[in-house]
C-alpha positions in Angstrom: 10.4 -187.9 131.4 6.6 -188.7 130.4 6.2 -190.1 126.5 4.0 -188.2 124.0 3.4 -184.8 122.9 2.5 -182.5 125.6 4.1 -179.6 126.2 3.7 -176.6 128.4 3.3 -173.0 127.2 7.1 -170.9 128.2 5.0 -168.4 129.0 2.7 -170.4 131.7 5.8 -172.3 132.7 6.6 -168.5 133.6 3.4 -167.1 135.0 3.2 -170.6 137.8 6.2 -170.1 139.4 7.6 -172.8 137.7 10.9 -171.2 136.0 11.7 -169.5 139.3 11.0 -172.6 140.8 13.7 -175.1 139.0 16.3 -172.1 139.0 16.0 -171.8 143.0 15.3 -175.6 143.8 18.0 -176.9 141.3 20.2 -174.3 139.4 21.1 -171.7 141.9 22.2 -174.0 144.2 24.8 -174.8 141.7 25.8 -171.4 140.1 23.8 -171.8 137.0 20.1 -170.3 136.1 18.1 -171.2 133.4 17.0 -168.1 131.5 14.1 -167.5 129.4 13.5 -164.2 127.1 11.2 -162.9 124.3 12.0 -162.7 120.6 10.5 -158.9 119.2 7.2 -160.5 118.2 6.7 -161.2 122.2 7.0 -165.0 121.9 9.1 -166.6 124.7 12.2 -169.0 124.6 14.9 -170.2 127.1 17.9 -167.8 126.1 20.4 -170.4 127.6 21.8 -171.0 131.2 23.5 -168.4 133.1 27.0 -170.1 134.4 28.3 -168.4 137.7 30.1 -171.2 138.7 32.9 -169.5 139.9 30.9 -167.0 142.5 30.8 -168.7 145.2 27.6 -167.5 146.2 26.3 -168.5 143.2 23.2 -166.6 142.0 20.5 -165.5 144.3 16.8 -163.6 143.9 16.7 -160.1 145.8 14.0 -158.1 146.6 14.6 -154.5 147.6 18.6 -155.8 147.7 17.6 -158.7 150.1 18.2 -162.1 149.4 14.3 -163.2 149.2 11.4 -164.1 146.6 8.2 -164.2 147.7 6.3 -167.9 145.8 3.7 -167.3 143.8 0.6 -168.3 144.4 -0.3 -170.3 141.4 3.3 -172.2 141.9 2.4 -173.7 145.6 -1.2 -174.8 144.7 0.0 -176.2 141.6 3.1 -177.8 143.6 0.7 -179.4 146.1 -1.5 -180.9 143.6 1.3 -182.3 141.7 3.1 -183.8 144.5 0.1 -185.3 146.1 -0.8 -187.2 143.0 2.6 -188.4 142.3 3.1 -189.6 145.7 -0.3 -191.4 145.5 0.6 -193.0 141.8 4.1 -193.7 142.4 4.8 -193.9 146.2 7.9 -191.2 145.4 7.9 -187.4 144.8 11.1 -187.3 143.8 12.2 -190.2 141.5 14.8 -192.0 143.6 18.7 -192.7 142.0 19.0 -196.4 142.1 22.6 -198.3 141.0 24.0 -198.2 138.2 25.1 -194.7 138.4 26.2 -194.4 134.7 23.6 -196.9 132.9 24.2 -197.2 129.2 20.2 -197.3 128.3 17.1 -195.4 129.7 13.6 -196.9 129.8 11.0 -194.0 129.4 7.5 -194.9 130.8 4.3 -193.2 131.2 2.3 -194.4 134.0 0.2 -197.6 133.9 1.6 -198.4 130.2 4.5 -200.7 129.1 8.1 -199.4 128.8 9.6 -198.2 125.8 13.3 -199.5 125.8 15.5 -196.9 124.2 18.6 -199.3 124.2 20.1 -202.1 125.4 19.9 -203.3 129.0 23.8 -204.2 130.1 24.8 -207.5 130.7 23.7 -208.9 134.8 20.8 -206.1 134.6 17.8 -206.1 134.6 14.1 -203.9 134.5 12.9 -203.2 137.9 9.1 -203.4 137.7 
């Protein structure tokens, strides 16, 4: 999670591919989907998270009754751009699970600038830098 006070639009986290992105990357896979809607003046929000835990097929996109989605375009150029940087900056894409599996304090960092501890390291941790 990045510190500060930038947020993305709902509305462009739509139009880049982004929403359909996280719900067939992360939340299908799983039986859930994240769900986004519009209130009557036409403003978005995320309506909640679908559970279909129980199917196990889980949920799926169709097209024409298919299982398929074609990607849009605006989601792979901005997925390539953001992956290229953070593998450049941070040597990872994805930010790897390191022990302890259930830590009792997070450190939230923006890059190049000095943690902000949020708690409590455990006793025999310690910060990797």
């Amino acid at each position: 999670m990045r510190a500060g006070d930038s947020y993305m639009d709902l509305e462009e986290f739509r139009a880049l591919g982004l929403l359909q992105e996280v719900n067939r990357r992360f939340f299908h896979p799983i039986g859930l989907a994240l769900a986004m809607d519009y209130d009557e003046d036409g403003k978005p929000y995320l309506s909640g998270i679908w559970d279909e835990r129980r199917d196990p097929e889980g949920i799926i996109f169709e097209v024409d009754g298919k299982p398929g989605l074609p990607m849009p375009d605006a989601c792979t150029t901005y997925d390539g751009m953001v992956k290229a940087g953070r593998h450049v900056a941070l040597g990872w894409i994805v930010q790897p699970v390191e022990a302890p599996r259930n830590p009792t304090s997070f450190t939230i960092v923006k890059t190049k600038e000095m943690p902000k501890s949020l708690g409590p390291i455990p006793e025999g941790h310690e910060l990797q830098s």
